[in-house]
GUVEX-977037 format. One record per residue (C-alpha): z, y negated, x negated; residue in three letters; residue number from 1; chain. Coordinates in nm, 3 decimals. Example, Ala and Ser with C-alpha at 12.3 -4.5 7.8 and 13.67 -1.06 7.14 Angstrom:
GUVEX-977037
<atom pz="0.780" py="0.450" px="-1.230" resn="ala" resi="1" chain="A"/>
<atom pz="0.714" py="0.106" px="-1.367" resn="ser" resi="2" chain="A"/>
END
This chain:
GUVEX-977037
<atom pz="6.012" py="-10.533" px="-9.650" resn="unk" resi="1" chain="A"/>
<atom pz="6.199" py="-10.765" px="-9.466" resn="unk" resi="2" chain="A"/>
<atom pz="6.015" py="-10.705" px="-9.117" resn="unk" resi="3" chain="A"/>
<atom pz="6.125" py="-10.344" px="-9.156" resn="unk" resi="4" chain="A"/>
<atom pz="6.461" py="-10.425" px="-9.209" resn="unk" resi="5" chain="A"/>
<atom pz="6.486" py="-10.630" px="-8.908" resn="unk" resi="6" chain="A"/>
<atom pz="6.351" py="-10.362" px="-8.714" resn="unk" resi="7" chain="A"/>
<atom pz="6.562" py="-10.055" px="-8.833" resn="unk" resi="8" chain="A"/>
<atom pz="6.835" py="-10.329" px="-8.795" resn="unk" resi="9" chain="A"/>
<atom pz="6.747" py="-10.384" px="-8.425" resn="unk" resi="10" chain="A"/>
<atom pz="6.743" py="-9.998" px="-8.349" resn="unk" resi="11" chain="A"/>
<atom pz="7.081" py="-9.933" px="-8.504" resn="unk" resi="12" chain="A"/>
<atom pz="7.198" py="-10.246" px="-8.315" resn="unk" resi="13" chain="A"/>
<atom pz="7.049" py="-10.092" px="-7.968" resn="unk" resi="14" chain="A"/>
<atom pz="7.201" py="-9.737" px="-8.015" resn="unk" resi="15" chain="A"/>
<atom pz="7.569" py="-9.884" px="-8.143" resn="unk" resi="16" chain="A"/>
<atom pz="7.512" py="-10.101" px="-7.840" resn="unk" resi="17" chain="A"/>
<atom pz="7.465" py="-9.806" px="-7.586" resn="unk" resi="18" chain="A"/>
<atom pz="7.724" py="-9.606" px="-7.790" resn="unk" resi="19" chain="A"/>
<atom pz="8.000" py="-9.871" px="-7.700" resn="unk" resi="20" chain="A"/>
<atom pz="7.901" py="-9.929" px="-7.389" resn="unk" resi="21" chain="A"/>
<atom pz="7.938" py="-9.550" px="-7.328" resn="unk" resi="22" chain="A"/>
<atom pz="8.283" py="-9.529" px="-7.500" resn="unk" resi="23" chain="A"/>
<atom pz="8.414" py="-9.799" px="-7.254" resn="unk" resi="24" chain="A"/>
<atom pz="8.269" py="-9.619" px="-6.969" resn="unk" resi="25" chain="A"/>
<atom pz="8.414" py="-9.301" px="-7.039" resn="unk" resi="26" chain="A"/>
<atom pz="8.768" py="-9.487" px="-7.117" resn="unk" resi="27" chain="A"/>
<atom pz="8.805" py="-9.613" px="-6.699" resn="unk" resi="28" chain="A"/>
<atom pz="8.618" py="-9.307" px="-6.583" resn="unk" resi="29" chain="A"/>
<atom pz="8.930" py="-9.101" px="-6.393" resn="unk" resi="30" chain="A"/>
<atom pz="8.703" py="-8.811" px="-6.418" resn="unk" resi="31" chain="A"/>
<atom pz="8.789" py="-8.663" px="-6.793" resn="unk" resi="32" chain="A"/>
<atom pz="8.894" py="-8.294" px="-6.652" resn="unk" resi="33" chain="A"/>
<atom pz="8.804" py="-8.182" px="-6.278" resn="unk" resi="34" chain="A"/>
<atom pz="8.934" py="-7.905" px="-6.053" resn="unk" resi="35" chain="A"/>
<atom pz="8.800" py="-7.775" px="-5.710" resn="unk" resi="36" chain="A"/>
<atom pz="9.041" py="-7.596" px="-5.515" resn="unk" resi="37" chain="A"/>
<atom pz="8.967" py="-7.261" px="-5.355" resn="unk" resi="38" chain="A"/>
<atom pz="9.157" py="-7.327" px="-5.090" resn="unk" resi="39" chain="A"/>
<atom pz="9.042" py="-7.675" px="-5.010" resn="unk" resi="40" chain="A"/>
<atom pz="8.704" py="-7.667" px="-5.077" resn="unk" resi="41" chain="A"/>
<atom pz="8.652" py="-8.034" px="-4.984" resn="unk" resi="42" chain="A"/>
<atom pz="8.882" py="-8.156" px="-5.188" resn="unk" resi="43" chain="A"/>
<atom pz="8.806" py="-8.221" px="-5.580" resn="unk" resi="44" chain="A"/>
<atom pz="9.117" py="-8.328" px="-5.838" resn="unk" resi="45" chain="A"/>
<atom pz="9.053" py="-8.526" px="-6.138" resn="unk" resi="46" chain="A"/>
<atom pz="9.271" py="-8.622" px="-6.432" resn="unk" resi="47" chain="A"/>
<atom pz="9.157" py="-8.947" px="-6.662" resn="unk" resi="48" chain="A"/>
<atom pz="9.368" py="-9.103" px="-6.927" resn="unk" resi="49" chain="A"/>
<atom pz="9.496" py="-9.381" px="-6.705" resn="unk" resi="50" chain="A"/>
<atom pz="9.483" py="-9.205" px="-6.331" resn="unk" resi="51" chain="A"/>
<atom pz="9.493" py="-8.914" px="-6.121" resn="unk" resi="52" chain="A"/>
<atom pz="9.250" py="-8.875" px="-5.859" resn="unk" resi="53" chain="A"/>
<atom pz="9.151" py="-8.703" px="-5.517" resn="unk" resi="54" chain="A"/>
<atom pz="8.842" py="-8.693" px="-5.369" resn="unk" resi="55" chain="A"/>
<atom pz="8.749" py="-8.575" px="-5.039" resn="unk" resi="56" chain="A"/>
<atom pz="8.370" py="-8.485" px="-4.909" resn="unk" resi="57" chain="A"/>
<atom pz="8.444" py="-8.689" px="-4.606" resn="unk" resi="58" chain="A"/>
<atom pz="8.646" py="-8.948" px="-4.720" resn="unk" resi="59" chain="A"/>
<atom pz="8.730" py="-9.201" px="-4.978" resn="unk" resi="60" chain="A"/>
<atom pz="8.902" py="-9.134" px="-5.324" resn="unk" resi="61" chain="A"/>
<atom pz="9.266" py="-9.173" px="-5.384" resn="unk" resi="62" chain="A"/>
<atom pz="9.385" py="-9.262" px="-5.692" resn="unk" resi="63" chain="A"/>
<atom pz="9.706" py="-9.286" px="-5.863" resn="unk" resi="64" chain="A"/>
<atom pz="9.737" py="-9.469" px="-6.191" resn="unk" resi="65" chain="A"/>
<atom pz="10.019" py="-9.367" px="-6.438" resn="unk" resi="66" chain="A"/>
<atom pz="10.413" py="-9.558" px="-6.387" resn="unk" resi="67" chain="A"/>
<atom pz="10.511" py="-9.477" px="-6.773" resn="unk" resi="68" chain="A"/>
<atom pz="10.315" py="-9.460" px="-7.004" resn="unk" resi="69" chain="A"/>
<atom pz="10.606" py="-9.316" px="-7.217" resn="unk" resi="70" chain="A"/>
<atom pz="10.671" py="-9.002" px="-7.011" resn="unk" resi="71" chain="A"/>
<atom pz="10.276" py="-8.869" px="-7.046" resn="unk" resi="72" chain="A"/>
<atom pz="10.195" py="-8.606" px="-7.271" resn="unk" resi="73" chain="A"/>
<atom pz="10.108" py="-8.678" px="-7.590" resn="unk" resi="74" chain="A"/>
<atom pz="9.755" py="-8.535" px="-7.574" resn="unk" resi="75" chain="A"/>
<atom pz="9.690" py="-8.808" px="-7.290" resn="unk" resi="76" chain="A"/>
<atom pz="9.880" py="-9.097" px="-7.499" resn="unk" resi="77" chain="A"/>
<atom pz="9.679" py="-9.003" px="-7.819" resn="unk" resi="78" chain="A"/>
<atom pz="9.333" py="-9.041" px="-7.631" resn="unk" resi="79" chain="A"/>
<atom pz="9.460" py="-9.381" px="-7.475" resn="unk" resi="80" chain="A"/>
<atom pz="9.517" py="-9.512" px="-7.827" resn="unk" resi="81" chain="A"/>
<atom pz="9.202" py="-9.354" px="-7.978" resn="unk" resi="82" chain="A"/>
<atom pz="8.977" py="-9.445" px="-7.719" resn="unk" resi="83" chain="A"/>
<atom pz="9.156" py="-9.853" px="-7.746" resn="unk" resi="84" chain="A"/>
<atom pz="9.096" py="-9.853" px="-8.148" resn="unk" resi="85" chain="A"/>
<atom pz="8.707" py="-9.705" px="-8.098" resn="unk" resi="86" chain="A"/>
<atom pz="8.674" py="-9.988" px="-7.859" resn="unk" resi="87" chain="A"/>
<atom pz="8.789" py="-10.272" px="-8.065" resn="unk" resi="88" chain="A"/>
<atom pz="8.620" py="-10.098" px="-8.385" resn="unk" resi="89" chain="A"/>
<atom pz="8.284" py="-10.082" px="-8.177" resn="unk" resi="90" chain="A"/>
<atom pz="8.321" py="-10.474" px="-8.099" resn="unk" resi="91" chain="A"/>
<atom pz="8.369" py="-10.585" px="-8.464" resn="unk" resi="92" chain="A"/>
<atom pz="8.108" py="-10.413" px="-8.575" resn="unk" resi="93" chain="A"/>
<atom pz="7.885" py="-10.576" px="-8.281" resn="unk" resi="94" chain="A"/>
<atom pz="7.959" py="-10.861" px="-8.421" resn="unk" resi="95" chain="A"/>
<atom pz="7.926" py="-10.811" px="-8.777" resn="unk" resi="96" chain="A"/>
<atom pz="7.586" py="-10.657" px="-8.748" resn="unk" resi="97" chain="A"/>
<atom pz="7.482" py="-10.943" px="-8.545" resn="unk" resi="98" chain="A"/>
<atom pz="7.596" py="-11.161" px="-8.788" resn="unk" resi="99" chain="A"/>
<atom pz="7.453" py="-10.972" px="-9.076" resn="unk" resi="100" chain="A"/>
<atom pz="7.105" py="-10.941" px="-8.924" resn="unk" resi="101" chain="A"/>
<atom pz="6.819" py="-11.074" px="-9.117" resn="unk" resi="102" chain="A"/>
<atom pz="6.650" py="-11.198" px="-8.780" resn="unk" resi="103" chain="A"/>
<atom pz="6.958" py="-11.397" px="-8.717" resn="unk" resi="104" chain="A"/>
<atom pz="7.022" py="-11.715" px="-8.913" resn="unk" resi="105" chain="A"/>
<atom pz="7.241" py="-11.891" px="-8.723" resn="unk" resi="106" chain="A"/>
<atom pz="7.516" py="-11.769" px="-8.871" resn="unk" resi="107" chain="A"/>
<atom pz="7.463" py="-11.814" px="-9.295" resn="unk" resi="108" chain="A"/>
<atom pz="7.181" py="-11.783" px="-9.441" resn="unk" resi="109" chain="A"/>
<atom pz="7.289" py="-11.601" px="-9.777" resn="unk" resi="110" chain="A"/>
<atom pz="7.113" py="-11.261" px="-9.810" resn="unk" resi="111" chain="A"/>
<atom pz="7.436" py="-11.148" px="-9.978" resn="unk" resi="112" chain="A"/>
<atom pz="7.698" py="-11.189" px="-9.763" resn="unk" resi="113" chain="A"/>
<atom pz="7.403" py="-11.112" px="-9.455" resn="unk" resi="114" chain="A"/>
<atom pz="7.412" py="-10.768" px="-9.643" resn="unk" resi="115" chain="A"/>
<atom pz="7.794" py="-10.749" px="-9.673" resn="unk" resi="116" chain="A"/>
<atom pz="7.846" py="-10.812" px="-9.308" resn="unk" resi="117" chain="A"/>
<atom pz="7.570" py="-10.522" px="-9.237" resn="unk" resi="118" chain="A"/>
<atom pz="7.731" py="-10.255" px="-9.405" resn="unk" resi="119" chain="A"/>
<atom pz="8.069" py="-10.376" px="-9.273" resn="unk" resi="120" chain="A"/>
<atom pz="7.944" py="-10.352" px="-8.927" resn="unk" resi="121" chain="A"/>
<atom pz="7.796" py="-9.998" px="-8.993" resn="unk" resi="122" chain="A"/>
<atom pz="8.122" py="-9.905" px="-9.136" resn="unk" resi="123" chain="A"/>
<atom pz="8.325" py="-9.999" px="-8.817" resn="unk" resi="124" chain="A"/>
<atom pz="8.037" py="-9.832" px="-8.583" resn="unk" resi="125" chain="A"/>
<atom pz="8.120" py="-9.497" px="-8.813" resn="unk" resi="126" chain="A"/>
<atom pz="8.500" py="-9.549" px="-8.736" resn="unk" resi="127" chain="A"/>
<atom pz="8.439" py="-9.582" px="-8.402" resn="unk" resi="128" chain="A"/>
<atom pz="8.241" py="-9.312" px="-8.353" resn="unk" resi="129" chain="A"/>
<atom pz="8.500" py="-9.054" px="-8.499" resn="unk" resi="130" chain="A"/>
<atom pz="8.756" py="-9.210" px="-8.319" resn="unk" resi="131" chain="A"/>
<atom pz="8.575" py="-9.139" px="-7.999" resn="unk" resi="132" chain="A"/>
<atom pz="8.466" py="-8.815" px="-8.078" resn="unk" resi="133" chain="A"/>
<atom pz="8.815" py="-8.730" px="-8.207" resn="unk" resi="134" chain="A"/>
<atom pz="8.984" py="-8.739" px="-7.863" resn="unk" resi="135" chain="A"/>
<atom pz="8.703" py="-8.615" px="-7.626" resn="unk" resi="136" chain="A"/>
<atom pz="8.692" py="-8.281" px="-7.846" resn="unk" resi="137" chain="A"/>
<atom pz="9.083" py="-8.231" px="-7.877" resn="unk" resi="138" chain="A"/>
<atom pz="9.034" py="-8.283" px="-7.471" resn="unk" resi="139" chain="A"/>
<atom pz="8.792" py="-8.047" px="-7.454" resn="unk" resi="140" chain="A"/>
<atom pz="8.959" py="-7.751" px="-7.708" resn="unk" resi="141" chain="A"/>
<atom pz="9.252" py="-7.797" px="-7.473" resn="unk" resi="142" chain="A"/>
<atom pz="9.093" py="-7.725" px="-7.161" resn="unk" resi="143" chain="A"/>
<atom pz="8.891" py="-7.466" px="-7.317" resn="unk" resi="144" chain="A"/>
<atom pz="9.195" py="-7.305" px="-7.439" resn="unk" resi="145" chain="A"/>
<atom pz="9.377" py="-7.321" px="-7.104" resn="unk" resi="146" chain="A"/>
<atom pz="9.084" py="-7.192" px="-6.907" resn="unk" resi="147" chain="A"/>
<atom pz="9.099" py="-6.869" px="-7.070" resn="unk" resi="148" chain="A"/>
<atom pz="9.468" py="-6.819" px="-7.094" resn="unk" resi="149" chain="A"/>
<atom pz="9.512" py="-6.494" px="-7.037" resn="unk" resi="150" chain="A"/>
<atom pz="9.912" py="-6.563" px="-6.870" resn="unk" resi="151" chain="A"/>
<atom pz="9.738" py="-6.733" px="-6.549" resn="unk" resi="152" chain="A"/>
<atom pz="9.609" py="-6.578" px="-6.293" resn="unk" resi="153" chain="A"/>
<atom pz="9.235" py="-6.564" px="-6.262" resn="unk" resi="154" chain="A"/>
<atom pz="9.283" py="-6.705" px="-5.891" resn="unk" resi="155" chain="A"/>
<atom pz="9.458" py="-6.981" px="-5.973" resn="unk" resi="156" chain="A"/>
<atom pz="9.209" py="-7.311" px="-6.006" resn="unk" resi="157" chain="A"/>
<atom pz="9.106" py="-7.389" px="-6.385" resn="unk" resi="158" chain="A"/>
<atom pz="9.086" py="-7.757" px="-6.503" resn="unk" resi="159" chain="A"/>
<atom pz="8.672" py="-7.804" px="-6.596" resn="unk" resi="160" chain="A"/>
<atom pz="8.468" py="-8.038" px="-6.836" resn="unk" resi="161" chain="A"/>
<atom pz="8.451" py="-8.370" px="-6.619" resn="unk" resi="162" chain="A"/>
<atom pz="8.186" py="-8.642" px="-6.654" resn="unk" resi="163" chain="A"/>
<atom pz="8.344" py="-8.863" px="-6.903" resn="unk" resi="164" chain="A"/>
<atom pz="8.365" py="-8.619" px="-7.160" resn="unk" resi="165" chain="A"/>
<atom pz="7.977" py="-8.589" px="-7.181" resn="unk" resi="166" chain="A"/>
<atom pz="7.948" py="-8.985" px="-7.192" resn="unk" resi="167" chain="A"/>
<atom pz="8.239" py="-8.972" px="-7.468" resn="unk" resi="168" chain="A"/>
<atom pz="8.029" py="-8.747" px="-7.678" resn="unk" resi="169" chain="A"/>
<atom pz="7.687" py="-8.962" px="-7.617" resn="unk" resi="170" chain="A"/>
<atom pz="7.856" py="-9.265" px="-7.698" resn="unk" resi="171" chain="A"/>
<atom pz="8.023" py="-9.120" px="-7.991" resn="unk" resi="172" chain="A"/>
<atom pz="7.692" py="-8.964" px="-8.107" resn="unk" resi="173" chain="A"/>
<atom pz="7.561" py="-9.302" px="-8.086" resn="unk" resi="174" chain="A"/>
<atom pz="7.745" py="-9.499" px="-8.302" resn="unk" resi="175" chain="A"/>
<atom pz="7.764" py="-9.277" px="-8.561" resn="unk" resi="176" chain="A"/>
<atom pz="7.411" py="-9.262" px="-8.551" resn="unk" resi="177" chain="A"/>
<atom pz="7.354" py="-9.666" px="-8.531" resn="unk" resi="178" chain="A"/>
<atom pz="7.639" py="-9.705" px="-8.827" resn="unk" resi="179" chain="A"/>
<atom pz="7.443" py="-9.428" px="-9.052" resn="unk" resi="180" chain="A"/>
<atom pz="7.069" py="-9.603" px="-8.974" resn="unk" resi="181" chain="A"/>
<atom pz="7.234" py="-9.982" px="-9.043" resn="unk" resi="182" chain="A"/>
<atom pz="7.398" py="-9.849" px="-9.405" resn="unk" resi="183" chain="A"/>
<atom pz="7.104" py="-9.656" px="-9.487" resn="unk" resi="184" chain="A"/>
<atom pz="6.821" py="-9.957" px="-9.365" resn="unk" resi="185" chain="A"/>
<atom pz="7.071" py="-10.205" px="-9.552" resn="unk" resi="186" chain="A"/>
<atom pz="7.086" py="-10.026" px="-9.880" resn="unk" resi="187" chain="A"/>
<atom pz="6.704" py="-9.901" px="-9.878" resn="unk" resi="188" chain="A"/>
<atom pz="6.546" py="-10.223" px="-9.760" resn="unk" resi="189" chain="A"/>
<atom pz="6.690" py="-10.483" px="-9.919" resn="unk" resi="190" chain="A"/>
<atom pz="6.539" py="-10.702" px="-10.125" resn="unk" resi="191" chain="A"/>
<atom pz="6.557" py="-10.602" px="-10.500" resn="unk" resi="192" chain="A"/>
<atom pz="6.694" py="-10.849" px="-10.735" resn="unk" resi="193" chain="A"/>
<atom pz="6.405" py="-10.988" px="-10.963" resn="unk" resi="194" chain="A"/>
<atom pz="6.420" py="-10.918" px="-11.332" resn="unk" resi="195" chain="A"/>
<atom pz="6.594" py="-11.096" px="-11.565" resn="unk" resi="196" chain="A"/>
<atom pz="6.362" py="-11.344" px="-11.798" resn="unk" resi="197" chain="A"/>
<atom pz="6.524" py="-11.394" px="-12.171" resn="unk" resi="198" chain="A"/>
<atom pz="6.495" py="-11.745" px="-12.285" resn="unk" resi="199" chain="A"/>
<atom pz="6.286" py="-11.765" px="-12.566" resn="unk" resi="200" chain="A"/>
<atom pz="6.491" py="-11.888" px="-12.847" resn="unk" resi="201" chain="A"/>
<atom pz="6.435" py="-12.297" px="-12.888" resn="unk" resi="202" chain="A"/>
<atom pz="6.354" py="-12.345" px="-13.264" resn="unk" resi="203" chain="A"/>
<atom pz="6.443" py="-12.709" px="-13.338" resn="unk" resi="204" chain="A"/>
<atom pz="6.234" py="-12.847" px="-13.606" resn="unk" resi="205" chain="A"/>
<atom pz="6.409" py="-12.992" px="-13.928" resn="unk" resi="206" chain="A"/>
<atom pz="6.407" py="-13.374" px="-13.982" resn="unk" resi="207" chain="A"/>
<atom pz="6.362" py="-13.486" px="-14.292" resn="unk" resi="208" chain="A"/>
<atom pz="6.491" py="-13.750" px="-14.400" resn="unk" resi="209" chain="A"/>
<atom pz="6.381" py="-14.009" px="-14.700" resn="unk" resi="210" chain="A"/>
<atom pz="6.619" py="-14.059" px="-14.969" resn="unk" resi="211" chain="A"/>
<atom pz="6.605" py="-14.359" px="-15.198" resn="unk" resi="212" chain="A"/>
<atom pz="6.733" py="-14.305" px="-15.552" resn="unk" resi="213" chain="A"/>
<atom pz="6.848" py="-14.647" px="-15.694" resn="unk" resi="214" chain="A"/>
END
């Protein structure tokens, strides 16, 4: 029982792992929408949530990062704070699942609180996984939306799916799925509790005691 849980606790360790390591990939990726101009066919625009960027077939990449933060839209500002609170959500539930793993006992050694600190770690790998799937899909409706608006013209360039959008949806994907297997492994691998004995009631014996008559 308790090999298995190690081991279902070391796979949903591996994929929240990967999942937050692909969350704070696609964060600093400047490539979250893309556009090829028609015009320029060498040239390919990008839009992130921190930067703006050009790149050229024959020639490096320019980028611009952001002056105010304050004067973005609010689509781009919401992603920025998502895509901050699924990273810190995705590192405190690194560390509570490390510190709740049976196979680590560095830590405590109480299979209670062990257990606690699992589940709270799959918790926070759930939040962060909705948080990062929250603001890759809004991204994506958007430029879904714009692409087929009918009021521009069909020659004009469209804004595309970029790369970090598909590593925001793996990475999301991934911690929900490591949260859900570290819950479920934690709640049907545990140890069970061992039955309650009654104590036999102790019968103390009378003492009897002499008694003299004078």
């Amino acid at each position: 029982m308790r090999s298995r849980l190690c081991i279902y606790q070391c796979a949903a360790f591996s994929l929240s792992l990967l999942g937050w390591v692909c969350c704070l990939v696609a964060t600093m990726l400047p490539q979250w929408l893309i556009k090829n101009s028609d015009l320029v066919e060498t040239e390919t625009f990008s839009i992130g949530i921190w930067e703006t960027c050009v790149a050229q077939d024959d020639g490096p990449v320019q980028c611009k990062r952001y002056t105010s933060l304050l004067g973005l839209p609010e689509d781009i500002q919401m992603t920025q704070i998502l895509m901050c609170v699924s990273i810190a959500l995705g590192l405190l539930g690194l560390l509570s699942s490390l510190s709740g793993s049976a196979s680590v006992t560095c830590f405590s050694d109480n299979e209670t609180s062990k257990g606690r600190l699992a589940v709270s770690g799959g918790v926070f790998f759930l939040l962060a996984g909705a948080t990062t799937l929250a603001p890759v899909s809004y991204m994506a409706h958007l430029t879904v939306v714009n692409f087929w608006d009918t009021a521009i013209p069909m020659f004009v360039p469209r804004w595309e799916f970029g790369p970090a959008l598909f590593v925001g949806w793996v990475g999301g994907f991934l911690l929900l799925s490591g949260g859900l297997l570290l819950i479920t492994s934690q709640c049907c691998f545990q140890k069970p509790k061992g039955s309650i004995q009654l104590k036999s009631p102790t019968v103390r014996r009378a003492s009897w005691y002499k008694t003299e008559y004078v």
